[in-house]
C-alpha positions in Angstrom: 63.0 11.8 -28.8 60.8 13.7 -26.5 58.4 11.7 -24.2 55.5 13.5 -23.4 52.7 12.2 -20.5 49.0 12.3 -20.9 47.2 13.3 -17.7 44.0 11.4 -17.7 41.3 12.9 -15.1 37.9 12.9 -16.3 38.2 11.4 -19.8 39.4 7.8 -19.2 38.7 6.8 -22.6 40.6 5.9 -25.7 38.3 7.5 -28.6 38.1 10.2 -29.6 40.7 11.2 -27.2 42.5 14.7 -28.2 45.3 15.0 -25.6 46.5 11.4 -26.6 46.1 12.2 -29.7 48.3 15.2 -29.9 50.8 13.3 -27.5 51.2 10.2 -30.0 51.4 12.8 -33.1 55.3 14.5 -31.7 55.9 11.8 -30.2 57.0 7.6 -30.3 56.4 7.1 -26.9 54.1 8.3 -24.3 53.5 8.0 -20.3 49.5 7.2 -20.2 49.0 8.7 -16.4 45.9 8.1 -13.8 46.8 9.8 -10.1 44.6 8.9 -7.3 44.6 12.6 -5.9 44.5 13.0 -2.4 42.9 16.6 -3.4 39.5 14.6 -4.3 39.5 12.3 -1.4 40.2 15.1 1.3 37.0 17.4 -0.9 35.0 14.5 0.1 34.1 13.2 -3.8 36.0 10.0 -2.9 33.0 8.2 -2.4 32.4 4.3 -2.7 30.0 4.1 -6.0 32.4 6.2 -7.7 35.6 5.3 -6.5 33.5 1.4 -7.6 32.8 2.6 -10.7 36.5 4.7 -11.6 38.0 1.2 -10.6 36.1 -0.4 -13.4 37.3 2.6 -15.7 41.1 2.2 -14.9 40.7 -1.5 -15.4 39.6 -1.1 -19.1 41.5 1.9 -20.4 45.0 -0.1 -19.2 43.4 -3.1 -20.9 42.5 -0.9 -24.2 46.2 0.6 -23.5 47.6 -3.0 -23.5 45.8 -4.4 -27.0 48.1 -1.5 -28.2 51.2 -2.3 -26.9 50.8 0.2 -24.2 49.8 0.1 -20.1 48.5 2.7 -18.0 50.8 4.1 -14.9 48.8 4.7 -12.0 50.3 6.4 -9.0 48.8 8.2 -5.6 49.2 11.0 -3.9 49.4 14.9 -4.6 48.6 15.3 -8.2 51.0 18.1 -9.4 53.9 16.3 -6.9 52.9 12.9 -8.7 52.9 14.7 -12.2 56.0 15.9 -11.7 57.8 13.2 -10.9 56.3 11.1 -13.6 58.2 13.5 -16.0 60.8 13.6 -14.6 61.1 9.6 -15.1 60.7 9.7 -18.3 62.3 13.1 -19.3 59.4 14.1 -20.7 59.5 17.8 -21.9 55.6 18.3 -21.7 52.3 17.2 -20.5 48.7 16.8 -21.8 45.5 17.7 -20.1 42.0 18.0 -20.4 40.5 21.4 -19.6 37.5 20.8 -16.7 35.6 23.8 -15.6 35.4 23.6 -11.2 37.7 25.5 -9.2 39.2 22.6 -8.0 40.5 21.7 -11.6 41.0 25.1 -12.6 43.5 25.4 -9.5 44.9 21.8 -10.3 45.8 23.4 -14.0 47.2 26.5 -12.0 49.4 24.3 -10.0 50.8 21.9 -12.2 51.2 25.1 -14.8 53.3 26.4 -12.8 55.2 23.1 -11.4 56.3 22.3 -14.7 57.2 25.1 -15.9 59.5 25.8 -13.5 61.3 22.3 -14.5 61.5 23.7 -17.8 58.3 21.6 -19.0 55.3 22.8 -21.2 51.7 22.0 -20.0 49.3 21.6 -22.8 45.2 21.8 -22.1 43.1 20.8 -24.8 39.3 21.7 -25.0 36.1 20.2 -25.5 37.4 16.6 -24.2 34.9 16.7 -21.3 32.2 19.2 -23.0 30.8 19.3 -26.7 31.2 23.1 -27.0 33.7 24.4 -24.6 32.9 27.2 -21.5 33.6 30.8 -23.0 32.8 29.7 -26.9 29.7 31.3 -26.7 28.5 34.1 -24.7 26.2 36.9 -24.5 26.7 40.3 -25.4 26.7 41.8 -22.0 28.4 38.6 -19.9 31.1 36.2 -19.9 28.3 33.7 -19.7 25.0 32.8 -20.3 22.8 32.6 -17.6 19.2 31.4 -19.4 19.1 27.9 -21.2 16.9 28.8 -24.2 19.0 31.5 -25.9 22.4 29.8 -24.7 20.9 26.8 -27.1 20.3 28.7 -29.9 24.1 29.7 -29.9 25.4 25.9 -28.7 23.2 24.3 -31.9 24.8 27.0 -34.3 28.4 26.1 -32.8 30.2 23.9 -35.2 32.0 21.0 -33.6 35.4 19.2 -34.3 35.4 16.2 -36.3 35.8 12.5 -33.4 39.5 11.2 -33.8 39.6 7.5 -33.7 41.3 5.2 -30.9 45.1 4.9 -31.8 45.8 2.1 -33.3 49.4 1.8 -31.2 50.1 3.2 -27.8 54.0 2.9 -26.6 54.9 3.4 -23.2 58.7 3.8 -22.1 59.7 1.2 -19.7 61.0 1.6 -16.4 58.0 3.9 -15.2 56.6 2.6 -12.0 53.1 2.1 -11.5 50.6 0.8 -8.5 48.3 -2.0 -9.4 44.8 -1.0 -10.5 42.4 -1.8 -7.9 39.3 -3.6 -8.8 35.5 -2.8 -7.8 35.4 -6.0 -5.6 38.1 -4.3 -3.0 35.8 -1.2 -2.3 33.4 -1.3 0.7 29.8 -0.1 0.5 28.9 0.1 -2.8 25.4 0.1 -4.0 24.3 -3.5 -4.6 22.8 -2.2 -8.3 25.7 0.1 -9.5 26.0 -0.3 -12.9 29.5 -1.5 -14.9 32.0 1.3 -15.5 34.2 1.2 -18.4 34.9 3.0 -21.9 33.9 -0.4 -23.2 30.8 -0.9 -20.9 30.0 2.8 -22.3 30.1 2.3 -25.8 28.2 -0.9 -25.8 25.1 1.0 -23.6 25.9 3.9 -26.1 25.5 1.2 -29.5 22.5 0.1 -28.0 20.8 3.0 -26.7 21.1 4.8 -30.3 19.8 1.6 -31.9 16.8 0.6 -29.8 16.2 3.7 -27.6 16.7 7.0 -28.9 13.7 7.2 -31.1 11.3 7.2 -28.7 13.4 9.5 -26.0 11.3 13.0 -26.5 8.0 11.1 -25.6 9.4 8.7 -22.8 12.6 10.5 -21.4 9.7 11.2 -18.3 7.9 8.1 -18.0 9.7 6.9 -14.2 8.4 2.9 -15.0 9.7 2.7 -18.5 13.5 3.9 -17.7 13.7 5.1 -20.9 16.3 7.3 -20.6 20.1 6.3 -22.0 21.8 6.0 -18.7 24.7 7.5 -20.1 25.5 10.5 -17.7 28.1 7.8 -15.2 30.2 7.6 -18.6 30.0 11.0 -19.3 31.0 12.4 -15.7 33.9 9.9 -16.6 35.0 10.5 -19.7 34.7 6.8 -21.0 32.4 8.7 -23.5 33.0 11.8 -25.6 30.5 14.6 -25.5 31.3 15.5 -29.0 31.1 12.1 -30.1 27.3 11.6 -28.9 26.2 14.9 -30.1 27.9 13.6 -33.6 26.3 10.3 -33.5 22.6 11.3 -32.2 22.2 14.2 -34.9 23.4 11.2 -37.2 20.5 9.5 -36.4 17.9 12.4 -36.5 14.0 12.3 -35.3 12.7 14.2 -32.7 14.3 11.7 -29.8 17.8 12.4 -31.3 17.0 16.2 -31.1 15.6 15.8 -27.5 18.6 13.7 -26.2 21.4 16.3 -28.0 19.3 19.2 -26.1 19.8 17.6 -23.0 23.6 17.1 -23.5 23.5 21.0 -24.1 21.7 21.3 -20.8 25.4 19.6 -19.6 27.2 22.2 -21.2 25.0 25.2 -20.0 25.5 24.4 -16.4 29.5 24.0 -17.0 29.8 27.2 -18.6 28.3 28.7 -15.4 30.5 26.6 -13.1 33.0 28.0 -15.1 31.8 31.8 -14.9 30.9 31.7 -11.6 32.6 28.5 -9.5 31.6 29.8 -6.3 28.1 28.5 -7.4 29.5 25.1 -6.5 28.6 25.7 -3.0 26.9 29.5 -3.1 23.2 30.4 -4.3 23.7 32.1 -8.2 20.9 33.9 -7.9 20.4 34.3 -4.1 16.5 34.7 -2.5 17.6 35.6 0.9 15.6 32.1 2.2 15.9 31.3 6.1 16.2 27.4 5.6 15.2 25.0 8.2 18.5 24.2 10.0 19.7 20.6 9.3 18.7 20.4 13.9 15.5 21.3 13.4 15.2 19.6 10.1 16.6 16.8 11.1 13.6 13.9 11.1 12.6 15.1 7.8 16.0 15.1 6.4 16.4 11.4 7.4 13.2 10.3 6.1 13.7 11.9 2.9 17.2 10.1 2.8 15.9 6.3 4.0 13.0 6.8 1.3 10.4 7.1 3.9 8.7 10.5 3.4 4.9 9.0 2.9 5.3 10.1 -0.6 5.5 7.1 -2.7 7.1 8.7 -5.6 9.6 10.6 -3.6 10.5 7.3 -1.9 11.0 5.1 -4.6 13.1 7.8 -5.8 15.3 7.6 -3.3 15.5 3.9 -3.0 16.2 3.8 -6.6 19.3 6.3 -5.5 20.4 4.4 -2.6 20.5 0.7 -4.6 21.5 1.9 -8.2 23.6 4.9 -7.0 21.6 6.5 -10.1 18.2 8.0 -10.4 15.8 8.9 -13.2 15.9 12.3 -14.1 12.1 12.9 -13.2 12.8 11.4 -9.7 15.9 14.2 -9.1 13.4 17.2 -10.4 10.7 15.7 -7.9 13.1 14.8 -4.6 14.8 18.4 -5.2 11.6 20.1 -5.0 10.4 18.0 -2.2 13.3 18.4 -0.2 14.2 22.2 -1.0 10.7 23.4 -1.2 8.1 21.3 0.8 10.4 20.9 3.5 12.2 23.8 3.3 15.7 22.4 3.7 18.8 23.8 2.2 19.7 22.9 -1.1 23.2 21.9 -0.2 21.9 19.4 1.9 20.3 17.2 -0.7 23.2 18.3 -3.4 25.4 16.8 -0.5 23.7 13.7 -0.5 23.4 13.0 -3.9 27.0 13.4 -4.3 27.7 10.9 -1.7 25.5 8.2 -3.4 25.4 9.3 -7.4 28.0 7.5 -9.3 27.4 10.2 -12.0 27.7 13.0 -9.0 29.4 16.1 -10.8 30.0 19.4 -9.3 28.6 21.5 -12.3 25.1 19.5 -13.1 24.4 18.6 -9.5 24.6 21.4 -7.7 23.4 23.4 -10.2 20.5 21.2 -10.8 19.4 21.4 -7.2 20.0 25.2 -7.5 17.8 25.4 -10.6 15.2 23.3 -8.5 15.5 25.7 -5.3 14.9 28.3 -7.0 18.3 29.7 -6.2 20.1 28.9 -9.8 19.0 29.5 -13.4 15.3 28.6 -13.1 12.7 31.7 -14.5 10.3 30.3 -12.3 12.0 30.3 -9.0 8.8 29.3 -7.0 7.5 26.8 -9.0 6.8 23.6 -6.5 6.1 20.3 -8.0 3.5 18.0 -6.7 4.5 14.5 -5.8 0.9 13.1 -5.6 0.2 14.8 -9.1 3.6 14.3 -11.1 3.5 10.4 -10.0 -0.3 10.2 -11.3 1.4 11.8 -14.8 5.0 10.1 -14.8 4.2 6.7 -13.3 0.3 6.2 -13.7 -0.6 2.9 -12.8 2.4 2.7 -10.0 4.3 0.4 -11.9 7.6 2.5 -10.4 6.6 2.9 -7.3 5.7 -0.8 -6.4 8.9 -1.3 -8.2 10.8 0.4 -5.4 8.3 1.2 -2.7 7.7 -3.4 -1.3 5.3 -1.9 1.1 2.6 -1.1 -1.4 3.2 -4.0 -4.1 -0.5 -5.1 -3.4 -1.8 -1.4 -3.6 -3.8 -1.4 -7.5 -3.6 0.9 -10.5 -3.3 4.6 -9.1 -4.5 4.8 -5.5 -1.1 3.9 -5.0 0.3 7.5 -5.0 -1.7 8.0 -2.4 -1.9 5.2 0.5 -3.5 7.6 3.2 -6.8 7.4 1.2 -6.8 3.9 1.8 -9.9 2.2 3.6 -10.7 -1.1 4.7 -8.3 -4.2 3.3 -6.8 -1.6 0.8 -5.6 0.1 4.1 -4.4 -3.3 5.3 -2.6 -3.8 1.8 -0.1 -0.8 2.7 0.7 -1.8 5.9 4.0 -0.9 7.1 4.3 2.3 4.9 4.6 5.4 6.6 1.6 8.8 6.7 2.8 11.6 4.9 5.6 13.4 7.2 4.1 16.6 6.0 0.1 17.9 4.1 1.3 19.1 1.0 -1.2 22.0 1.3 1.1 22.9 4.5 4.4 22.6 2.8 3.7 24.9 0.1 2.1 27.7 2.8 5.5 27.3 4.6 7.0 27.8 1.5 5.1 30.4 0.4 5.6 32.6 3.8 9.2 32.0 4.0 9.7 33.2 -0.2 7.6 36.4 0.7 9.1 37.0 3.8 13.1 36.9 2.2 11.3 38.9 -0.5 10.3 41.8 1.9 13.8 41.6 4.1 15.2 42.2 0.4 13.1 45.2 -0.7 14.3 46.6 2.6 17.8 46.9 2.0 17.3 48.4 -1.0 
């Protein structure tokens, strides 16, 4: 009988689980597969909250694996080398995958394509295991890809999607395959002291609970930075311990407008993969460049670091990013509002905060990060590329009686009610009661005029070369 190996990457999960599923339908046995790939590592996404977080992951699926008679093989090294000599071990005449959209995994499907198939093995990659409505299923007219959200969701809501498979009930796994021990959280250095658990199981309790207590009330408090209302889902989606379909499935299920604001947002997901996927070099290259001059990271460079340590003079944009640093997560509104600051009031490169924010975010993926920040910059998928958000007034809107920032921000727990957004107003003992916290690096007013110069100055250079 043939023995065919399931290449786990970004879905380490057991339902709803289609290359397993195919696998276990030909076949008695299967080689469940995890390779540590050197690839990731030397690309720099090897980073302690995820690597903290993955550990957790690999721990539970081989546990799940293991209730069913079954165990996960972990190995190291180059992936299509490791691959390939997993197959060979078990003489297994073909291999599962799930289709991912960055170049990286595009050239990983290229490589290992074309290793097995000179062994005289099959490579099989399924679709929408990592996506609700795969890249490519639905384009424009004119493109290969859509480029604005809002007629990109028309299509994705019309798209039907595939019924969720169940978890098998019985995984068999030949003997005699070597495998490395699984590695637990507790052996990787400098991880954030709040990261969250990973898991598939971890996930689908946070998922149970999230549509039961927390859904309903998502389209009017997905914003509000003190109430964390949000379903702090994305880590097990960048992971695959839960299935896009699935959620999309489950949230319609429950209907209302929060359900219909939380599937839009895992749309959002699939928007910005279907670009990756159109255009990859937007991983790393403006999609829609503006010709901007940035600040170099030398001249930059104090900014940059108080914008990284939390200490900007902006209390909403620190918290933010002392929520980042301690959770290795941050609310949604705090990522719109560091971007801008960063990209926009400072003037920095965009790849220097999507940089950052991949070395820190357990949920850091190439497609929604970089893209996010591009959106933000102006440099992405935004129609309002010069749009600048105001710290001072989104924290009077999204957190107005500072219960977030005094959350995050110790300095100003004795500030009161509003004037904590901003300190520098202080007089007197309310002065005193924000000692320690640092004046605004930057006026606002001065930011945006910087801003403002620099947009209309690439603006001219561009007309020129016309």
């Amino acid at each position: 009988m043939p023995v065919p190996v399931v290449l786990f990457t970004a879905d380490l999960r057991l339902h709803d689980h289609p290359p397993l599923r195919a696998a276990l339908h030909r076949a008695r046995e299967v080689v469940p597969l995890f390779v540590h790939d050197r690839g990731v590592g030397d690309a720099g996404f090897a980073v302690p909250n995820r690597l903290a977080f993955l550990a957790d992951c690999l721990r539970d699926l081989d546990e799940g694996l293991r209730e069913r008679g079954g165990r996960l093989v972990v190995r190291s090294g180059d992936v299509v080398a490791q691959v390939c000599a997993v197959a060979a071990e078990a003489d297994a005449d073909e291999v599962h995958l799930a289709a991912d959209v960055s170049a990286y995994a595009r050239e990983r499907e290229r490589r290992l394509r074309q290793a097995l198939e000179a062994d005289g093995r099959r490579l099989h990659v399924h679709d929408t295991v990592t996506d609700a409505v795969a890249p490519g299923t639905v384009t424009p007219a004119a493109s290969d890809h859509f480029a604005v959200f809002t007629p990109y969701f028309r299509r994705w809501s019309a798209q039907g999607l595939r019924d969720v498979r169940s978890a098998p009930r019985s995984v068999r796994v030949p003997e005699g395959i070597a495998s490395e021990e699984i590695a637990s959280r507790s052996s990787v250095r400098d991880v954030s002291p709040g990261l969250a658990a990973g898991g598939e199981s971890a996930g689908r309790r946070r998922l149970t609970t999230w549509l039961r207590t927390g859904v309903a009330g998502y389209a009017d408090g997905h914003d509000d930075l003190a109430a964390d209302a949000t379903s702090r889902l994305s880590p097990h989606l960048h992971f695959g311990t839960l299935s896009p379909v699935e959620l999309v499935h489950r949230a319609r299920g429950r209907g209302g407008p929060g359900a219909e604001a939380f599937v839009r947002q895992l749309a959002w997901r699939d928007f910005h993969r279907q670009v990756l996927a159109a255009r990859p070099a937007a991983a790393h290259a403006d999609y829609r460049t503006r010709h901007d001059r940035w600040r170099s990271e030398e001249t930059a460079r104090e900014d940059i670091e108080a914008w990284r340590e939390g200490r900007t003079g902006y209390p909403v944009i620190d918290a933010a990013m002392r929520q980042l640093r301690h959770e290795g997560w941050m609310h949604n509104r705090g990522r719109l509002l560091t971007a801008s600051f960063l990209a926009k009031t400072l003037y920095v490169d965009w790849r220097v905060g999507a940089r950052h924010f991949l070395d820190l975010l357990v949920d850091g993926d190439v497609a929604n990060n970089q893209l996010n920040w591009q959106w933000v910059a102006g440099t992405g998928t935004d129609t309002r590329p010069n749009r600048v958000l105001n710290p001072v007034a989104q924290g009077r809107r999204y957190d107005p009686d500072g219960t977030y920032v005094r959350r995050w921000v110790p300095e100003l727990r004795n500030v009161e009610g509003r004037a904590v957004h901003e300190p520098w107003r202080l007089k007197g003992p309310e002065r005193e009661a924000a000692r320690g916290y640092p004046d605004p690096i930057v006026a606002l007013a001065d930011g945006l005029d910087r801003f403002r110069r620099a947009r209309d100055r690439a603006h001219a250079h561009d007309h020129d070369h016309d």
